[in-house]
Steps between C-alpha positions, in 0.01 A plus 500: 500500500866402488597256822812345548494223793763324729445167658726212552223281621349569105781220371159250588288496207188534704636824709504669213098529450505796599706631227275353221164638684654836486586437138170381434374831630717700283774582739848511275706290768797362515631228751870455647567190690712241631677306232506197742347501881489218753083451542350287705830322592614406101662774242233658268667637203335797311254333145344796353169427347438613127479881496538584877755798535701350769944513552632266651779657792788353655501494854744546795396280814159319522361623868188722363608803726872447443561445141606764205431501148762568205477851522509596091215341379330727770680806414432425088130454643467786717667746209145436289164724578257318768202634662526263793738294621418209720696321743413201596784418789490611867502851577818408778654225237848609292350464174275782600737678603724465145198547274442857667863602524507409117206719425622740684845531303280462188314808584213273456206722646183203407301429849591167670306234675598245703359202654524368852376165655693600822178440751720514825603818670874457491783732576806379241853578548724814344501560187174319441280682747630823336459322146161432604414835575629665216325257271171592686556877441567450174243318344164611380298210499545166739277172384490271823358131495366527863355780678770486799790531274303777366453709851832405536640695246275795585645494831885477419452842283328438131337772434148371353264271509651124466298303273427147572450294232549056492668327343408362165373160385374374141185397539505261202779283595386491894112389445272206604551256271200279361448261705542727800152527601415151473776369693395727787139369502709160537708577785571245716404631872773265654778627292612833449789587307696799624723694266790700624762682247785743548816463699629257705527702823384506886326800426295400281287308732570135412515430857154611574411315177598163618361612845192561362480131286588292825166667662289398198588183283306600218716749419768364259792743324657558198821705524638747237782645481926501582692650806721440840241250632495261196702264596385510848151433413477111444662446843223809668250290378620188573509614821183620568321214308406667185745387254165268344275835514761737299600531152805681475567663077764701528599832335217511217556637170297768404262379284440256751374712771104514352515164487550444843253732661243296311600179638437630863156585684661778720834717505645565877702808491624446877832724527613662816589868525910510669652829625625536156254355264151501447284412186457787287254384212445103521497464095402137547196554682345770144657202277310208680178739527507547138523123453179449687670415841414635848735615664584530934799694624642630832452871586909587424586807309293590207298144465183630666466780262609281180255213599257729710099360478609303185636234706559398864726669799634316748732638791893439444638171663134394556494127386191418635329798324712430186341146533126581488543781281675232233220261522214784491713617204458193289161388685207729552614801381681389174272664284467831647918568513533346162251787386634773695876369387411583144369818574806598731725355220341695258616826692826357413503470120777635326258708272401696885862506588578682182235679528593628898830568349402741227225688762869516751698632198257726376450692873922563504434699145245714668198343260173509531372159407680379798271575713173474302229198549631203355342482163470882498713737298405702819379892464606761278597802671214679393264178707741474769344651841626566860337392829577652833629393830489664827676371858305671759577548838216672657398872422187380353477907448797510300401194299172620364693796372739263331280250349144764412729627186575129356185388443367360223870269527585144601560610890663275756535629860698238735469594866761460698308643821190283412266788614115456442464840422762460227338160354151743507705739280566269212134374535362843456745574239500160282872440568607143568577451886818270600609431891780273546431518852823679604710790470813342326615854312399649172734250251300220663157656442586593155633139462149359656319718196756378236393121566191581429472727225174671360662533170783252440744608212381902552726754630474556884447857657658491876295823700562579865169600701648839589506576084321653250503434111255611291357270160677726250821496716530114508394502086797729451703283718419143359592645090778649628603140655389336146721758326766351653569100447770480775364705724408252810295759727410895437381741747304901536688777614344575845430759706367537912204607576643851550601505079894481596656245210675195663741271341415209340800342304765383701872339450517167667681537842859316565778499712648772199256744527474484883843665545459743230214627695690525779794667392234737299542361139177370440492738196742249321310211572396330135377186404128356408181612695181399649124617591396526819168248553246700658342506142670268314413358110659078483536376169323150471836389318721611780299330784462176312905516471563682829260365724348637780604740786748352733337480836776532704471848476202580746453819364704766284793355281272232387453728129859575502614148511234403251606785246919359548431159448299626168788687425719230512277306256504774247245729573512860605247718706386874423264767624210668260497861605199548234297266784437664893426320809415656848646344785473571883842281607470322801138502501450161633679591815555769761830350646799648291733346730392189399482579185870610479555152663306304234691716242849459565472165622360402133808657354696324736341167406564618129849585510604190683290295195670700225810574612587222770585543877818698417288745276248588771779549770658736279205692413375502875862651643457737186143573590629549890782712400250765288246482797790613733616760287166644437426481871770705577442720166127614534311741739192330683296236425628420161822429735336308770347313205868391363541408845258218483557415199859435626355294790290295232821375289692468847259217628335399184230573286380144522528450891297851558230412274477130702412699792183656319381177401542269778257621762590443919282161443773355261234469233543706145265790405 
């Protein structure tokens, strides 16, 4: 595997771990970076080590979502063969922005990643909101170091699954050294020493630090690190009668920084979250685990998730919490965090970074052994199996009929009615029985059986309770989706219970093929296709990249939406007439006005996701224009049907189907 990576922040010697794990794992990669970036408030200039494959770049500006690099060793860069190319800048940051316009005048068609620390929700200014979004539909792959910045992106229109993966550390420069343990059996009770490194900033909590020492004098500081407040700090401290109780070092130089978080008995990682800031790793509080140092910080951003059970939480701007937490730190519970630290650190190695990395890179080429067991080469087509799952609503009639032809496979029934007769059913039948206790739509329940799967890395069979599929129908199926390595989901022909053939593959709806319906050109209609998901084949490949059903869609839509964003990823979708499926339609429920409610107000929810506000309004005044004409057009109750339909777009899809789920007691059903 060829990769080709772009990172300013790679001109430090350390960031660039990752790039020698993935070369350790036999990843061809090559590294473009910052000749010279301002880090950690001094200039870092670019010192290859012997044999790393890395350019140096000149720069344009130095803010990280504002600066450009000299565009021609790109373009020289982006003219060679890669299988992935990774970009390690901001989705909404200029860079971004120029590395995909150059591979897009390159005719460069290799799958990107990008990165994204980004952990608040924030709505940026033209062009970079519309930069933003076209770098999220455009990538493949995004690697996030915290799990908000990773629903984040999700929710602002990548198609996929964001991947979260930390940031790196080198576990053999940041470790306990020696003496380590027996200086902590010496501790001094009435002195603690209190280690603090990164900027010099009110955000970063020294406030609450120096709050917290004048409620305890044990606790004594050393301070780390350059910024706005230095010069302000002797006179703070002065002040507030500390100056005696805090060592202040400066910017450190890097080889420094181990050094120091063995000469303290606990690191406080203090900050405070602004309107425009919040932590979104904590680096410092991995590197002082490693080094065998507990480690307390406040709840901001991503620090609970970084530091989680491996060290202590306290609330933000709490210093009397951030004062007993500091001395139970380095007191009676200094060898328990020390031991979880390592462990947590661990998780952090390079070596599992590059090793996240080449699992993130191998899902955007489609490849099995990204989603296999770690250690496995995973199965061979001929091992690989299918289990089942079925969203039931009821109709424990219709669901014996469903499930009585599967057996003998890995079954899961989730009930969104949470019937006993229906939980009886599985007993009697040997299927495995899941009630989330509420009816929150079919991509939820399928969601509740995807978190827990019977057979992780296997391909996933989605049946509705009002369908039949026989064994040899769902073999022919599942070699037919093996056949085909970019084929993300397969599906039967079907027919109703009366024999009559319905259709199964569908183009994806838009704003487009609304008004060639209702001018009567649907016949010209082209573009890629889907399968509809009463019986639906997932490839395990696809869900690990996709994820799972969006459950914003209550029900219907919710496999149409999953099949685009697959599309968008590179995969494609196709029906296996050689496999048959009977299905009843509607068998869940006797209502078809509310099922005409649920169904249009699911493509209204997808149009407005796929093609904006502007693209639903044009497809709903298409949609009311055809549903006029055809009222006026047809005889009877085919006309009387346009009618409503007409009355549907005219108030809303969405606001119609509200009124079906929001009983006269205000409560939802």
């Amino acid at each position: 595997m060829r990769a080709l990576r772009v990172s300013h922040s790679a001109v430090v010697d350390e960031w660039r771990g990752r790039e020698r794990a993935l070369a350790s794992l036999g990843v061809d990669v090559a590294l473009l970076s910052a000749r010279t970036w301002p880090e950690g408030g001094a200039r870092v200039d670019l010192r290859p080590g012997p044999g790393e494959r890395v350019d140096g770049v000149a720069t344009i500006g130095r803010h990280p979502a504002l600066f450009l690099y000299d565009p021609r060793p790109l373009w020289r860069r982006l003219g060679e063969h890669w299988d992935v190319i990774d970009v390690h800048e901001e989705p909404f940051s200029l860079a971004t922005a120029e590395l995909l316009l150059l591979r897009a005048l390159r005719g460069n068609h290799a799958p990107v990643v990008l990165y994204t620390a980004q952990n608040l929700q924030k709505r940026y200014p033209i062009p970079f909101r519309w930069l933003e979004r076209h770098a999220l539909r455009t990538a493949s792959g995004i690697s996030a170091c915290n799990t908000d910045a990773a629903r984040i992106a999700e929710a602002k229109g990548f198609a996929g699954r964001a991947r979260v993966i930390p940031l790196g550390i080198d576990l053999e420069r940041f470790s306990a050294g020696p003496a380590d343990a027996a200086a902590g059996a010496a501790h001094d009770s009435d002195r603690i020493i209190v280690g603090f490194a990164g900027r010099l900033v009110a955000e970063k909590g020294l406030g609450v630090l120096f709050d917290a020492m004048a409620r305890d004098r044990r606790l004594h500081a050393r301070i780390a690190g350059g910024g706005p407040m230095a010069d302000d700090l002797p006179e703070i401290l002065t002040r507030r009668g500390l100056r005696d109780r805090v060592e202040l070092l400066g910017a450190l130089a890097p080889e420094d920084v181990p050094g120091f978080y063995r000469s303290i008995d606990v690191l406080a990682v203090p900050s405070l979250p602004t309107p425009t800031w919040t932590e979104q790793f904590g680096r410092v509080a991995i590197e002082a685990m490693a080094c065998g140092v507990p480690v307390v910080s406040s709840d901001a951003g991503a620090l609970p998730d970084v530091v989680g059970a491996a060290g202590l939480v306290v609330p933000v701007g709490d210093a009397d919490a951030l004062a007993a937490a500091l001395a139970e730190a380095a007191g009676p519970r200094a060898d328990e965090l020390r031991a979880l630290g390592r462990e947590r650190a661990a998780s952090c190695d390079w070596s599992e970074v590059g090793r996240a990395y080449l699992d993130l890179y191998r899902s955007v080429l489609h490849d099995a052994e990204a989603v296999a067991p770690a250690g496995s080469a995973g199965p061979s087509d001929a091992e690989r199996g299918l289990e089942v799952v079925v969203v039931a609503y009821g109709a424990p009639g219709l669901l014996r009929r469903a499930l009585e032809p599967l057996a003998g496979l890995p079954v899961t029934v989730v009930d969104n009615s949470s019937l006993p007769e229906i939980a009886a059913l599985c007993a009697e039948l040997g299927v495995r029985y899941l009630d989330p206790g509420r009816n929150a739509g079919f991509a939820a329940g399928v969601n509740v059986a995807l978190a827990d799967r019977l057979r992780p890395g296997d391909d996933v069979l989605l049946v509705n309770p009002d369908a039949v599929i026989s064994r040899a129908d769902i073999d022919v199926l599942h070699a037919a989706l093996l056949a085909g390595p970019d084929l993300a989901s397969v599906g039967p022909s079907q027919v109703d219970e009366q024999g009559a053939p319905a259709q199964v593959e569908w183009r994806y709806p838009s704003p487009t093929a609304t008004w060639l319906e209702a001018l009567g050109l649907a016949r010209f209609r082209r573009g890629p296709t889907f399968v509809i998901g009463s019986v639906l084949l997932l490839r395990a490949e696809a869900l690990d990249q996709v994820g799972g059903l969006d459950e914003g869609f209550f029900l219907y839509a919710e496999e149409t939406d999953w099949a685009y964003r697959a599309h968008r990823l590179g995969w494609r979708h196709a029906e296996v007439p050689a496999a048959r499926a009977v299905h009843a339609g509607g068998g869940t429920s006797s209502d078809p006005a509310r099922r005409e409610a649920h169904f249009h107000a699911s493509l209204e929810r997808y149009l407005r996701k796929h093609h904006g506000s502007l693209g639903w309004q044009s497809a709903r005044t298409g949609q009311w224009i055809g549903s006029m004409a055809r009222s006026v057009a047809l005889p009877g109750e085919r006309g009387r049907a346009a009618r409503k339909r007409a009355a549907l777009y005219r108030l809303g899809p969405v606001r119609v189907e509200a009124r079906y789920l929001e009983p006269a007691d205000g409560t939802v059903a």
